[in-house]
C-alpha positions as a Markdown table, in Angstrom:
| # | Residue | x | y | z |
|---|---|---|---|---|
| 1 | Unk | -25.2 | -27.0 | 18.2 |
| 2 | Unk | -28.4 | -25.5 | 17.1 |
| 3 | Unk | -28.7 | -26.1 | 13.3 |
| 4 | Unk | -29.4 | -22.5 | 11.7 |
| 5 | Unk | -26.0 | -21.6 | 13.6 |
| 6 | Unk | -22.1 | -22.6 | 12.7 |
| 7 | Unk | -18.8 | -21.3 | 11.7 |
| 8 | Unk | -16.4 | -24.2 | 9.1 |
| 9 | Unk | -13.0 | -23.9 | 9.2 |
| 10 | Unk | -11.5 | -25.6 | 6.3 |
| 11 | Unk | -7.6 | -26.6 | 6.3 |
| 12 | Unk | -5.8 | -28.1 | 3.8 |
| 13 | Unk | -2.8 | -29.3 | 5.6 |
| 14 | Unk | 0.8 | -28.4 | 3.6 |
| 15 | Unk | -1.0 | -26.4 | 1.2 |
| 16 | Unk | 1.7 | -26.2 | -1.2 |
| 17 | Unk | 3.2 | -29.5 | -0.8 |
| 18 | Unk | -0.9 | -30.6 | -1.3 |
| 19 | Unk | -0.8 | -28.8 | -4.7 |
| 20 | Unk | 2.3 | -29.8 | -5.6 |
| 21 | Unk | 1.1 | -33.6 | -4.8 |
| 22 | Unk | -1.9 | -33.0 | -7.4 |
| 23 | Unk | 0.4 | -31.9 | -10.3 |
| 24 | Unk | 2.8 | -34.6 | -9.7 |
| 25 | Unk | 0.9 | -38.0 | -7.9 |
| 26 | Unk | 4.5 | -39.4 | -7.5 |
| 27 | Unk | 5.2 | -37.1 | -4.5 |
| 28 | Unk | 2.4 | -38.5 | -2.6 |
| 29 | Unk | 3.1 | -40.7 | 0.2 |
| 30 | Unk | 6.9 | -39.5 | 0.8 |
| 31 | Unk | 8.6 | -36.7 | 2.1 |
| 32 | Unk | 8.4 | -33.3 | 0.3 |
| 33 | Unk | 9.9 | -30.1 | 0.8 |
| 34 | Unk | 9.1 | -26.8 | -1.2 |
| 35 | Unk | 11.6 | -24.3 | -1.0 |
| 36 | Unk | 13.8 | -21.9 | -3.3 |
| 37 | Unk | 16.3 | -24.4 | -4.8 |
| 38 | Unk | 20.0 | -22.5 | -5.5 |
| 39 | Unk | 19.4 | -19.4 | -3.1 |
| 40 | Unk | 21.4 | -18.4 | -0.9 |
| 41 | Unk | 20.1 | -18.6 | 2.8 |
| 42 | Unk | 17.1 | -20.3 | 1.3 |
| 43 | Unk | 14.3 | -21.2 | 3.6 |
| 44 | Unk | 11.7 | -23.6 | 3.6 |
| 45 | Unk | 8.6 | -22.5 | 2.2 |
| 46 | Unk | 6.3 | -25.7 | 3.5 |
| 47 | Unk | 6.7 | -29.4 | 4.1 |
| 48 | Unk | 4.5 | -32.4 | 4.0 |
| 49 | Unk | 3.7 | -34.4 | 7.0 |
| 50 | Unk | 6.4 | -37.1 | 6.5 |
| 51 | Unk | 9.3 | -34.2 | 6.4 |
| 52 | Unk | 7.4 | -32.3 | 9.4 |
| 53 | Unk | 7.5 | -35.6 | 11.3 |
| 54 | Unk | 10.9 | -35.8 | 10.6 |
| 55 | Unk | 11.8 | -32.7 | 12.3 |
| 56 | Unk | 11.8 | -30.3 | 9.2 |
| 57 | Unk | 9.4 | -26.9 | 10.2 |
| 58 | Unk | 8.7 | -23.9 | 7.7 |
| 59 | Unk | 11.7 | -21.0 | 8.1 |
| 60 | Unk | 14.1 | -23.5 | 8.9 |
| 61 | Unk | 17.5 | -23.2 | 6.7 |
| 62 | Unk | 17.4 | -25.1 | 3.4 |
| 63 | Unk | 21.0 | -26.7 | 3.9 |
| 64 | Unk | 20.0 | -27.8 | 7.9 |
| 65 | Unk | 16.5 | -29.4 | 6.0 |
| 66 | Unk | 18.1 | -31.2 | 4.0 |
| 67 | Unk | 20.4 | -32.8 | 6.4 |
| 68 | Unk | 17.1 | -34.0 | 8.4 |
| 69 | Unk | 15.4 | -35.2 | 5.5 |
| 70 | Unk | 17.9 | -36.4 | 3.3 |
| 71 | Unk | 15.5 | -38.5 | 0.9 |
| 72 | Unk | 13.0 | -35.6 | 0.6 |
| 73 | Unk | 12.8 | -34.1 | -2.9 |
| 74 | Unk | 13.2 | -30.2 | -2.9 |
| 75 | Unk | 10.4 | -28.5 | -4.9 |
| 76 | Unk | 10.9 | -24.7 | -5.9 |
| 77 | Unk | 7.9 | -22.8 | -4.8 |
| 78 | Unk | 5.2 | -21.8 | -7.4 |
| 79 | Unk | 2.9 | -19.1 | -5.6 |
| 80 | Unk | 1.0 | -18.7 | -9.2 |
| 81 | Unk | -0.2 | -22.0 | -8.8 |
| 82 | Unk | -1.0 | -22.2 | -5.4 |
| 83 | Unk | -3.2 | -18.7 | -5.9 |
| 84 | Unk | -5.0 | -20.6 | -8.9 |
| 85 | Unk | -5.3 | -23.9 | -6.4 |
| 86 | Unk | -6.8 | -21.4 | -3.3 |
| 87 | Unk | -9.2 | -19.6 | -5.4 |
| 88 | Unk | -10.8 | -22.7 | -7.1 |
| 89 | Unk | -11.2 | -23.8 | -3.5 |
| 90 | Unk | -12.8 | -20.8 | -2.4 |
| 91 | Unk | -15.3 | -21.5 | -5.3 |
| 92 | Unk | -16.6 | -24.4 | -3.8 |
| 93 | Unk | -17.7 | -23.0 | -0.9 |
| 94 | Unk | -19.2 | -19.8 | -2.9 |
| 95 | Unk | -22.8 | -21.4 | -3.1 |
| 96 | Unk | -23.5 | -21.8 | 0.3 |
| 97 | Unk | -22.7 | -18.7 | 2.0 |
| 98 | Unk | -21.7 | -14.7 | 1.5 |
| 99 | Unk | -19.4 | -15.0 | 4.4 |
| 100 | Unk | -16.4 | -16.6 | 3.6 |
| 101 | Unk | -13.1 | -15.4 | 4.7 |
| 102 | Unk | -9.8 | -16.7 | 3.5 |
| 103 | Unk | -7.3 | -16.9 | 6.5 |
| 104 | Unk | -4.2 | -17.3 | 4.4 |
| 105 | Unk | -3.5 | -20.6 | 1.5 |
| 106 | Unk | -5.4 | -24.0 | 2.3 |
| 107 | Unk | -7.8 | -21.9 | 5.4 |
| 108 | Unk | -11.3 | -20.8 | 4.7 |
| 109 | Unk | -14.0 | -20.1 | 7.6 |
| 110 | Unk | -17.4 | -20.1 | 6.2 |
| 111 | Unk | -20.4 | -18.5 | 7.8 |
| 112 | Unk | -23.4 | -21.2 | 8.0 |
| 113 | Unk | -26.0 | -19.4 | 10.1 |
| 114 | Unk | -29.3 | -19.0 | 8.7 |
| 115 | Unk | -28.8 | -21.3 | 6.2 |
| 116 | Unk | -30.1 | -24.1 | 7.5 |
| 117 | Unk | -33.3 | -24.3 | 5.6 |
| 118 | Unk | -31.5 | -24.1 | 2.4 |
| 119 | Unk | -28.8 | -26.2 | 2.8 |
| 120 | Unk | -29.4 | -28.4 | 6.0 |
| 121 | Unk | -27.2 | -28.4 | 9.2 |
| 122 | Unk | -23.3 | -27.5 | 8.8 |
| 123 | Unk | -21.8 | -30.2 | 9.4 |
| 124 | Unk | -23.9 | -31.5 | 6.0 |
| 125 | Unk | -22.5 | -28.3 | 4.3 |
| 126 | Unk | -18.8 | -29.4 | 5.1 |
| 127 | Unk | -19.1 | -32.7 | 4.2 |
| 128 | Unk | -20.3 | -31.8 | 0.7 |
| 129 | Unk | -17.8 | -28.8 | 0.3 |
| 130 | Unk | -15.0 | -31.7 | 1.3 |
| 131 | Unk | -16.6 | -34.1 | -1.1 |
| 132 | Unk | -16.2 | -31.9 | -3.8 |
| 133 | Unk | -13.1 | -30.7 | -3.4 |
| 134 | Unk | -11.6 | -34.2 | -3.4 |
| 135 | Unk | -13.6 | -34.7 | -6.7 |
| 136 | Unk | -12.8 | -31.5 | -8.2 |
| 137 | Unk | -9.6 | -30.2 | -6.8 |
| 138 | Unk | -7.5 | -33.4 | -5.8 |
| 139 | Unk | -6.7 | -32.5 | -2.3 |
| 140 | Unk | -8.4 | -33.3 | 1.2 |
| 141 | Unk | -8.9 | -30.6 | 3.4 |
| 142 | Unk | -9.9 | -30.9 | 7.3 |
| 143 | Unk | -12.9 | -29.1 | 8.5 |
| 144 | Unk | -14.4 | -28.4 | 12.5 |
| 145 | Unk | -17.7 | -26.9 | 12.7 |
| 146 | Unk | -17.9 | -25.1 | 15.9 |
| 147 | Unk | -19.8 | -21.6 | 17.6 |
| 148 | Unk | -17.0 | -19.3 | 16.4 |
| 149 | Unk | -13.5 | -18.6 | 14.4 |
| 150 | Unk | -11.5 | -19.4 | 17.2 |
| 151 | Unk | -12.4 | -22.7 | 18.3 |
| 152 | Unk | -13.2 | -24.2 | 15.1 |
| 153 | Unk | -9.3 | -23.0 | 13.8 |
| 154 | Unk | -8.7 | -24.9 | 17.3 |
| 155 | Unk | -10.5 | -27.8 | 16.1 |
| 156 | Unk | -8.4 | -28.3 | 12.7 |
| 157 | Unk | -5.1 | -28.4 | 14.5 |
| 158 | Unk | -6.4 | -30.8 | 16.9 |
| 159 | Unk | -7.5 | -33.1 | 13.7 |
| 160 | Unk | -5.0 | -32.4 | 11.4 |
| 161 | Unk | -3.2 | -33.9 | 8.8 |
| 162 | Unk | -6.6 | -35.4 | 8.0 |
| 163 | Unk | -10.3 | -35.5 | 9.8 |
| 164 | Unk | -12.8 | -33.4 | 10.9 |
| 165 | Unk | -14.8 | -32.4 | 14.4 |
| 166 | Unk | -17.9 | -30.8 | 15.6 |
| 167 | Unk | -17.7 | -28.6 | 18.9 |
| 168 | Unk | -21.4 | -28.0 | 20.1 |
| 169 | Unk | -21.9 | -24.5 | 20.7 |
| 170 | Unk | -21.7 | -24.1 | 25.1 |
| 171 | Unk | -19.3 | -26.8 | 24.8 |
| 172 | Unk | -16.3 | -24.7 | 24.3 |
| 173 | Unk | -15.0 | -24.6 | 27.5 |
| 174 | Unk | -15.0 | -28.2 | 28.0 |
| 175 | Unk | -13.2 | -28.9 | 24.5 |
| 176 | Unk | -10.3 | -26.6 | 25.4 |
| 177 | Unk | -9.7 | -27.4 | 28.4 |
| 178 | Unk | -6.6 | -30.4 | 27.4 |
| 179 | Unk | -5.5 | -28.3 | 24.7 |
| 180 | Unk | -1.9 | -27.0 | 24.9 |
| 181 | Unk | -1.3 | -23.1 | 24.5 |
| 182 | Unk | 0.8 | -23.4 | 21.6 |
| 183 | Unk | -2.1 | -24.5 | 20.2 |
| 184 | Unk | -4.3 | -21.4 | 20.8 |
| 185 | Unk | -4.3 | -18.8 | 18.1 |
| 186 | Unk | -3.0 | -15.4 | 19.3 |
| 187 | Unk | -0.4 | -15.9 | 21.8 |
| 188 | Unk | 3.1 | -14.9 | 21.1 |
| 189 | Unk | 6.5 | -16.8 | 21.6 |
| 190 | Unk | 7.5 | -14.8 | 24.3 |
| 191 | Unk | 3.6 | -14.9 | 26.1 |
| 192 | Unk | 3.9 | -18.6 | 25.6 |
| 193 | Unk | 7.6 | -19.2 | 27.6 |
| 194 | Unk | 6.5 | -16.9 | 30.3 |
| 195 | Unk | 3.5 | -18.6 | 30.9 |
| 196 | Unk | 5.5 | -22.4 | 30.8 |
| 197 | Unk | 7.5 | -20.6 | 33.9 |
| 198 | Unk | 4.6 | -20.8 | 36.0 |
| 199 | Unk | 3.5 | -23.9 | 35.0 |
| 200 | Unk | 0.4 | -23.0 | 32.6 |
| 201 | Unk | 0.9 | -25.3 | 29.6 |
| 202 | Unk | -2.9 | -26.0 | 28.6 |
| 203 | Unk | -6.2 | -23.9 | 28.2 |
| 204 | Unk | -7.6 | -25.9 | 31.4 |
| 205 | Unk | -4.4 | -24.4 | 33.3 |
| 206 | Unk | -5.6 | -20.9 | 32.6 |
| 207 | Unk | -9.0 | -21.5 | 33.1 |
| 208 | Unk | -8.5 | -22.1 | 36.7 |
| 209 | Unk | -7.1 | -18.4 | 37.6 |
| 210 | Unk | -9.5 | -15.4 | 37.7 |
| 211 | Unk | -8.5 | -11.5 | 35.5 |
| 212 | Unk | -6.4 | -11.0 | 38.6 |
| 213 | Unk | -4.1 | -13.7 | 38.9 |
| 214 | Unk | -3.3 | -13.6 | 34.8 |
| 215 | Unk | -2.4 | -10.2 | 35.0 |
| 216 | Unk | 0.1 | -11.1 | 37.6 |
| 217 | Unk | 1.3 | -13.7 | 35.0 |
| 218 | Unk | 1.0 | -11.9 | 31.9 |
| 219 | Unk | 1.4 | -8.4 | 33.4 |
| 220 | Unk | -1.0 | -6.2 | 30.8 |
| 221 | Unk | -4.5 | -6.1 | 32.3 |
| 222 | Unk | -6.1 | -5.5 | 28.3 |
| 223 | Unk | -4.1 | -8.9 | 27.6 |
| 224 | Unk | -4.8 | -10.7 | 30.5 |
| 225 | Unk | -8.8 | -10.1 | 29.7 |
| 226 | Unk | -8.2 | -11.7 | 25.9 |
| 227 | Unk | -6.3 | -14.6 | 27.3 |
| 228 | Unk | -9.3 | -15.0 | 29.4 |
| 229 | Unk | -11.3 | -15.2 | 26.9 |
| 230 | Unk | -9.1 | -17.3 | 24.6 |
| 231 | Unk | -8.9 | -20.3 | 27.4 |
| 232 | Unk | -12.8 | -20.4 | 27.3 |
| 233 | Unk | -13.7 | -20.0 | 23.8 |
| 234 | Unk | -14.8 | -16.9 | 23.7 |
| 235 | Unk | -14.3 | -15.2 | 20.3 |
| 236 | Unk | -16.5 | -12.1 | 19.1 |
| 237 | Unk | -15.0 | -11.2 | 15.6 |
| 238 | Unk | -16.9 | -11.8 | 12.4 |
| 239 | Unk | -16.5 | -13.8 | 9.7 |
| 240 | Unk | -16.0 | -11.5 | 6.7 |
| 241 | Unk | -17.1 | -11.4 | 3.8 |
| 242 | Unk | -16.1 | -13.3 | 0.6 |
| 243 | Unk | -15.6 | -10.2 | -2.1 |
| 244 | Unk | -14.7 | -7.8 | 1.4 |
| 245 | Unk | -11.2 | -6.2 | 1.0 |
| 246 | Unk | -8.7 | -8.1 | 3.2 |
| 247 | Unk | -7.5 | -5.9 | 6.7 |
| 248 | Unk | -4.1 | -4.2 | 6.6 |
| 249 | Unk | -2.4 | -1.2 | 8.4 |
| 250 | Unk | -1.0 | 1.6 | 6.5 |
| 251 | Unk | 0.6 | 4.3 | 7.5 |
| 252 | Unk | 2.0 | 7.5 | 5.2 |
| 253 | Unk | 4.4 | 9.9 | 5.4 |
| 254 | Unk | 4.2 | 13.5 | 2.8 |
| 255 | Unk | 7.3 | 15.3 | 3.0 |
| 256 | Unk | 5.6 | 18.2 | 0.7 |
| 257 | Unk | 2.7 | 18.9 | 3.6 |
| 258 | Unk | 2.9 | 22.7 | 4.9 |
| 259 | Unk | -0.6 | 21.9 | 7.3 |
| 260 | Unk | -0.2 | 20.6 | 10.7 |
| 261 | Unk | -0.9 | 18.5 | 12.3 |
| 262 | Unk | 1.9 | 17.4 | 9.6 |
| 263 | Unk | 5.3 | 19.2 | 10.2 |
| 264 | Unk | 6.9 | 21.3 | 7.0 |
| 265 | Unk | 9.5 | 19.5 | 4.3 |
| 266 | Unk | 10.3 | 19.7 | 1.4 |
| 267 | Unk | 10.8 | 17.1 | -1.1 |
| 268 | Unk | 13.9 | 15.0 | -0.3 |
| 269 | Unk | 16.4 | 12.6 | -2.1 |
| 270 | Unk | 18.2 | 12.4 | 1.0 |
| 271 | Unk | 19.0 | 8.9 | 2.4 |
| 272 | Unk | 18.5 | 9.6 | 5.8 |
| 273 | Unk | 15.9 | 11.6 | 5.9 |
| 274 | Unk | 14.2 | 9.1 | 3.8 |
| 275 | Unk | 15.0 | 6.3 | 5.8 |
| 276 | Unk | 14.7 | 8.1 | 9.5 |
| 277 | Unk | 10.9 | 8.7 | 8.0 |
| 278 | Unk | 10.7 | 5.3 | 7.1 |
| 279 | Unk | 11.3 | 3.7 | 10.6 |
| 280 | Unk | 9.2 | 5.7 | 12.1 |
| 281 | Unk | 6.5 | 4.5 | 9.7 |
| 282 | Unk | 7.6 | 0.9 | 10.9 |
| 283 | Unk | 7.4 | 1.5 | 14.2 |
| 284 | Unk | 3.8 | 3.1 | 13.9 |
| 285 | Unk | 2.7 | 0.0 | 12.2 |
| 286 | Unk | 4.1 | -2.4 | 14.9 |
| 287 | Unk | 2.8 | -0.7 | 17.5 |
| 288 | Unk | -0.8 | -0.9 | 15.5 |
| 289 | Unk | -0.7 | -4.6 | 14.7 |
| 290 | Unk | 0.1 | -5.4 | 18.7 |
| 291 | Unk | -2.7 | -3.6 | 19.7 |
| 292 | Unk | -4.5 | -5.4 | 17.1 |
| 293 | Unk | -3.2 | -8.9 | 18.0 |
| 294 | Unk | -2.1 | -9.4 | 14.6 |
| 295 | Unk | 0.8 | -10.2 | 12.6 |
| 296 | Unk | 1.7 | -9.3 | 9.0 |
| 297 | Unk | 3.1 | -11.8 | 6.1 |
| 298 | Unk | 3.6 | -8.9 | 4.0 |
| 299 | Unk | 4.8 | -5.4 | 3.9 |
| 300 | Unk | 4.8 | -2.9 | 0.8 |
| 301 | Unk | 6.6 | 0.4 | 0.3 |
| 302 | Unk | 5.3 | 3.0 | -2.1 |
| 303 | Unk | 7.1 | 6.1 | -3.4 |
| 304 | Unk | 5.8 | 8.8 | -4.6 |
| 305 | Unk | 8.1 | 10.8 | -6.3 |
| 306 | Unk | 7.8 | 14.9 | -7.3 |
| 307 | Unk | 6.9 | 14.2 | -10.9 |
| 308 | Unk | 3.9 | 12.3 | -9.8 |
| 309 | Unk | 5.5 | 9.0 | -10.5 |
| 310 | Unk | 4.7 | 6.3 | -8.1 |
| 311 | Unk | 6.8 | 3.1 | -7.7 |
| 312 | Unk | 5.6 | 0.0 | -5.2 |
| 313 | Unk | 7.2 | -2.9 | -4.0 |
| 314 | Unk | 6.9 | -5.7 | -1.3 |
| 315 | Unk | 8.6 | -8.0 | 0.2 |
| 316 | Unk | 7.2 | -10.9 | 2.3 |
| 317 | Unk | 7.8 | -12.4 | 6.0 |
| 318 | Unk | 8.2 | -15.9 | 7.2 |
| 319 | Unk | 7.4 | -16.1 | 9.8 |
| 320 | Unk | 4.6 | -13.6 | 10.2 |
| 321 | Unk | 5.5 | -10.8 | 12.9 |
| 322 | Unk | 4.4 | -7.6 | 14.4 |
| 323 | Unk | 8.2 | -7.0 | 16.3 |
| 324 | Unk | 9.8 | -3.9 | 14.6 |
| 325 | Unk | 13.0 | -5.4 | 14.3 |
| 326 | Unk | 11.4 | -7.9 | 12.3 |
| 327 | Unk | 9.7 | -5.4 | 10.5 |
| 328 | Unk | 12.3 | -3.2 | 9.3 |
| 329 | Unk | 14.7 | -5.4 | 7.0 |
| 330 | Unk | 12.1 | -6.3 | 4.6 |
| 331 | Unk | 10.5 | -3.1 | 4.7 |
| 332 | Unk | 14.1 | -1.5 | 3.9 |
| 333 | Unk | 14.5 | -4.1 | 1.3 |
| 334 | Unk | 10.8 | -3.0 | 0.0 |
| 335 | Unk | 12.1 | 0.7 | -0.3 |
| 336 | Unk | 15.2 | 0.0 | -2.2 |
| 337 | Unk | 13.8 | -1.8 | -5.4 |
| 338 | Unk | 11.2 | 1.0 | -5.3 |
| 339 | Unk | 13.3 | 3.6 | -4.7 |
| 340 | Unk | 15.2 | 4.0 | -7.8 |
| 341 | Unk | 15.5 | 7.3 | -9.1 |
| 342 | Unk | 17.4 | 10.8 | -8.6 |
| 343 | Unk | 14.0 | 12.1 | -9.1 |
| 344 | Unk | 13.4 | 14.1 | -5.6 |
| 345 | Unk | 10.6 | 12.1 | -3.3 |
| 346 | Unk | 7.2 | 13.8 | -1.7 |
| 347 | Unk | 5.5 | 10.8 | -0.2 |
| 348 | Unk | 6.5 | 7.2 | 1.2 |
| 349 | Unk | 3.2 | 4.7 | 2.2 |
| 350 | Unk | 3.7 | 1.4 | 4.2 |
| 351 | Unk | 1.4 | -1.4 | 4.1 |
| 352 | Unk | 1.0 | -4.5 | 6.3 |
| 353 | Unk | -1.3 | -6.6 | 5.1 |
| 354 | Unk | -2.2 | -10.3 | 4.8 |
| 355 | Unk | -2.6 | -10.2 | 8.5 |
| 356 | Unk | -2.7 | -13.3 | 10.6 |
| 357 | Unk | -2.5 | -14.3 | 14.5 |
| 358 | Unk | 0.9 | -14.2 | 15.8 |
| 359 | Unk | 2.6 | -17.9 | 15.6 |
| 360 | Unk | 2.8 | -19.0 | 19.4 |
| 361 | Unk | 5.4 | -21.8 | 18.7 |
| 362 | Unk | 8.5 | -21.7 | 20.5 |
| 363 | Unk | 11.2 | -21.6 | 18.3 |
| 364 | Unk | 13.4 | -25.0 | 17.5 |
| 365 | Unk | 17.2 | -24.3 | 18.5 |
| 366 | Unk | 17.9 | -22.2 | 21.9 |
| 367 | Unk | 19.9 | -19.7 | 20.1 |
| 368 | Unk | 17.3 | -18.7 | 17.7 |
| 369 | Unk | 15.0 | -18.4 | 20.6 |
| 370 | Unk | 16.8 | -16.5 | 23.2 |
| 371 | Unk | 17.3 | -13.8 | 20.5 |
| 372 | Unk | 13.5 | -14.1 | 19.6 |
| 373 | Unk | 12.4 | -13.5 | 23.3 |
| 374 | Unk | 14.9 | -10.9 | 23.3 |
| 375 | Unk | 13.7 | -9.1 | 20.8 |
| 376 | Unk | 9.9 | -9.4 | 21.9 |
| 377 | Unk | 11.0 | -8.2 | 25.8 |
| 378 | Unk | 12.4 | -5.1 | 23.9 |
| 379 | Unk | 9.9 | -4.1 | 22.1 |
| 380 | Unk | 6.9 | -4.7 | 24.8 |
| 381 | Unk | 9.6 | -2.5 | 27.2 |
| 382 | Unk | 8.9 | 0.1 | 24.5 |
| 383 | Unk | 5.5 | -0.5 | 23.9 |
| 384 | Unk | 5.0 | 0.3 | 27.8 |
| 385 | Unk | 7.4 | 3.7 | 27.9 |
| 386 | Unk | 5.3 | 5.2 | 24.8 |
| 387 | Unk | 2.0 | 4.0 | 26.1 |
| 388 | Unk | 2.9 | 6.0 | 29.5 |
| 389 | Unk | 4.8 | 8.8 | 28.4 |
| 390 | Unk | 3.6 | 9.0 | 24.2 |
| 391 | Unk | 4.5 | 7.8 | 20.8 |
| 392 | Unk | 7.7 | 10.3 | 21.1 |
| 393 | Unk | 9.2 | 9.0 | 23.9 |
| 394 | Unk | 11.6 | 6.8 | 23.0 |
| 395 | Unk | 12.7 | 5.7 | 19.7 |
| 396 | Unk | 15.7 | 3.3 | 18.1 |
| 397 | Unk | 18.8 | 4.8 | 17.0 |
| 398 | Unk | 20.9 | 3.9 | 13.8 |
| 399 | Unk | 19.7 | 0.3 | 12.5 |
| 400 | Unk | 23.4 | 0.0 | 11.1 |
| 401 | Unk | 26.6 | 1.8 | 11.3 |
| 402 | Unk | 26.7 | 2.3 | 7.6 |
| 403 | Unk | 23.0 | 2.3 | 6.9 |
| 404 | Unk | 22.6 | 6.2 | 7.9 |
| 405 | Unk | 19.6 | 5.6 | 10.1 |
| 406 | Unk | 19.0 | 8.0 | 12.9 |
| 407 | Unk | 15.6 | 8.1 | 15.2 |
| 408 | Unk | 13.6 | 11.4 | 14.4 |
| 409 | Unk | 10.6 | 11.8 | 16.6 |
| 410 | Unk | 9.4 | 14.7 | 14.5 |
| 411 | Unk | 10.8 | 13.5 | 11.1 |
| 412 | Unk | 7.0 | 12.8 | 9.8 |
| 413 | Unk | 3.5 | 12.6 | 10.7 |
| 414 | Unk | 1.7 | 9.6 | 9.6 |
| 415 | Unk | -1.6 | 9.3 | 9.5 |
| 416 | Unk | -3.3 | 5.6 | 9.6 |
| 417 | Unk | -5.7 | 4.4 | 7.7 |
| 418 | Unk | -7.2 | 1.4 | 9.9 |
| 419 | Unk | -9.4 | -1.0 | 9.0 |
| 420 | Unk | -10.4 | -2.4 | 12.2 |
| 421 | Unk | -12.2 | -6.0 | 10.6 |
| 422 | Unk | -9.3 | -8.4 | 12.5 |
C-alpha cells in the first residue's frame, strides 16, 4: 500500500458490554449480557465474546439468553453512557484527519490519504490511535488499514474480538477470496440463502462467474453488478466527514397542500386517513433504502398539527431493516406517542436515519427464518411490480383487522429529501 493512501476501520468489539467492562473491571473476563432487565419481550441489546461463544446473539429473547448463558450477569442498557464512551473515541482520532465517519457505536473509518508527511504511513496512525485509547479510554479496539471502506470493515471481522491487519491496496481480490459471504457487508438474508442453494458460500465462489451468470443467480442485473464488485473489493463511496450530517431518508406528507403535484386535503384527525398516509410514507422509504443498499436502526415520526405545534418521536430497530413490514410497527408505535392531541393534523414527516448495510446473517431458529425470507420474497415481488408498472401499482391492504389501515395510492404525495452520501 502506497503510504500517502489508506482507509482505518476501528472496531471495538461488544461496544457496550466494552463500556460496561470499563465502569465495572469485575465483568471482565466472563460472560456479559446487556439488555432491558424486567421488560416484557425484552431483547438483548449486545453480549461479550464469552456469552456470543456461548450461543447468545443480539435480538435474541431475554428469557431464551438466559437459558444459554445461565452464569452471565444481565446489565440494563445505558445508551447515555455509551454516547459519551463513542464520542471520546471519536476524539482520538480527531487530530489526524477531517474524514472520519462513525458507522454506528465502537466503528470509525478514518481517511489517512495525504497525510503521510504529517503523520507517517497508516498503519503508524492506527497504532497510536489504539495506543491511546487503551490509555485514555480503557477499551481495545481492532483496526485493518486497507484501499477502501469495504475491505477494511472486511478486515475487522476477520480479526475480531482483538487484532489488527493490513490489506495492500491491489491485493483485495486475493484477501477475499476465503472469506464467507455472510461476512461481506451488504448482502441480505434472503440474497445470502439463495446464493448457499447454488453452492456460493465465499467471495472466491463468486469471483469465478462473470455479470451474466450472477444475474441468473441473483436475478436483478443492477444487483448482480454490486455483488460483483463486492467479491472483488471494489468500493467507490467516500469516507465522510467528521462534523458532516449523518445520511437518512425522509419522506413527508401535507394534508393542507392545494398545489399539485400534491393532491387536495384538508386537515385531518381521522385515524385512517392518518394512518393510510402513513404507510405509504413507509413504503416510500423502503423502497428508497433498497435502492440504496441500506438499512435503518431508527425511524422518527413528526406531526405537525393545525396550530403550528409540532410533536416528534422515534423508535428504534434491532435488527436494522429496510423490509416494510419491518418498518411499519415501530413507525406506528413512533406516531402514537406523537400523536396525542384532538388538535386536527396538516403534516406527518418520516425519518430513517442511522443508516447501515443490511445484516447478511442467517437468522438462528428455522422458524424465525422462514418467516424472514418470507417477508424479504414479498417485498422484492413488489419491489419488481412497481418498478415495471409504477409506485401505484400495488399496495398492502389493512395491517390489522382492528387497526383501520387501508392502502391509498392517492392518499398523499411525498416528496423525499435524499441525501445520497451512503
Amino acid at each position: 500500500m502506497r503510504p500517502e493512501s489508506g482507509v482505518v476501520h476501528f472496531n471495538v468489539a461488544d461496544f457496550a458490554v466494552s463500556v460496561e467492562r470499563v465502569l465495572d473491571a469485575r465483568l471482565r473476563g466472563r460472560p456479559a449480557i446487556v439488555a432491558p432487565v424486567g421488560a416484557a419481550r425484552a431483547q438483548v441489546y449486545d453480549m461479550s465474546d464469552e456469552a456470543y461463544r456461548a450461543g447468545v446473539r443480539k435480538g435474541m429473547p431475554l428469557d431464551r439468553a438466559r437459558a444459554i448463558c445461565r452464569d452471565a450477569p444481565i446489565l440494563p442498557p445505558r445508551p447515555e453512557r455509551y454516547a459519551q464512551a463513542m464520542k471520546a473515541f471519536l476524539d482520538q482520532a480527531r487530530p489526524y484527519s477531517p474524514l472520519i465517519e462513525r458507522d454506528e457505536n465502537g466503528h470509525l473509518f478514518v481517511d489517512l490519504a495525504g497525510t503521510g508527511r504529517l503523520w507517517g504511513p497508516p498503519m503508524d496512525i492506527a497504532w497510536r490511535i489504539r495506543k491511546r485509547t487503551r490509555q485514555e479510554l480503557g477499551f481495545d479496539p481492532i483496526w485493518a488499514v486497507a484501499s477502501n471502506k469495504l475491505v477494511a470493515k472486511v478486515a475487522t471481522r476477520l480479526v475480531k474480538p482483538a487484532g489488527e491487519c493490513i490489506v495492500d491496496e491491489g491485493d483485495e481480490e486475493e484477501f477475499l477470496r476465503p472469506v464467507a459471504l455472510a461476512l461481506l457487508p451488504g448482502l441480505e438474508r434472503d440474497e445470502l440463502r439463495r446464493l448457499h442453494e447454488f453452492r456460493l458460500r465465499r467471495a472466491g465462489d463468486l469471483q469465478t462467474l462473470d455479470m451474466a451468470q450472477l444475474e441468473i443467480a441473483i436475478g436483478e442485473a443492477s444487483r448482480a453488478r454490486w455483488l460483483y464488485e463486492l467479491a472483488r473489493g471494489v468500493d467507490r463511496s467516500p469516507v465522510l466527514p467528521v462534523d458532516a450530517a449523518p445520511p437518512k431518508v425522509q419522506y413527508e406528507c401535507d394534508f393542507g397542500a392545494h398545489h399539485p403535484p400534491v393532491t387536495a386535503f384538508s386537515d385531518t384527525n381521522d385515524a385512517t386517513v392518518i394512518e393510510r398516509a402513513l404507510h405509504v410514507l413507509v413504503e416510500q422509504a423502503g423502497a428508497e433504502l433498497r435502492r440504496r443498499r441500506l438499512a435503518a436502526r431508527r425511524v422518527g415520526v413528526s406531526v405537525t398539527y393545525a396550530d403550528g405545534l409540532r410533536m416528534t418521536r422515534s423508535a428504534t430497530l434491532d435488527p436494522a431493516t429496510a423490509n416494510d413490514l419491518r418498518l411499519f410497527p415501530p413507525v406506528r408505535l413512533a406516531l402514537r406517542r406523537a400523536w396525542t392531541r384532538r388538535v386536527r393534523v396538516r403534516h406527518l414527516r418520516l425519518v430513517c436515519d442511522r443508516l447501515t448495510v443490511p445484516p447478511a446473517l442467517l437468522e438462528l431458529f428455522p422458524e424465525e427464518a422462514d418467516r424472514a425470507s418470507r417477508q424479504d420474497r414479498l417485498i422484492a415481488a413488489l419491489d419488481a411490480i412497481r418498478g415495471k408498472y409504477g409506485p401505484d401499482a400495488i399496495r398492502f391492504g389493512p395491517a390489522t383487522p382492528s387497526s383501520g389501515l387501508r392502502s391509498a395510492p392517492k392518499a398523499c404525495a411525498a416528496q423525499n429529501a435524499k441525501n445520497e452520501n451512503p
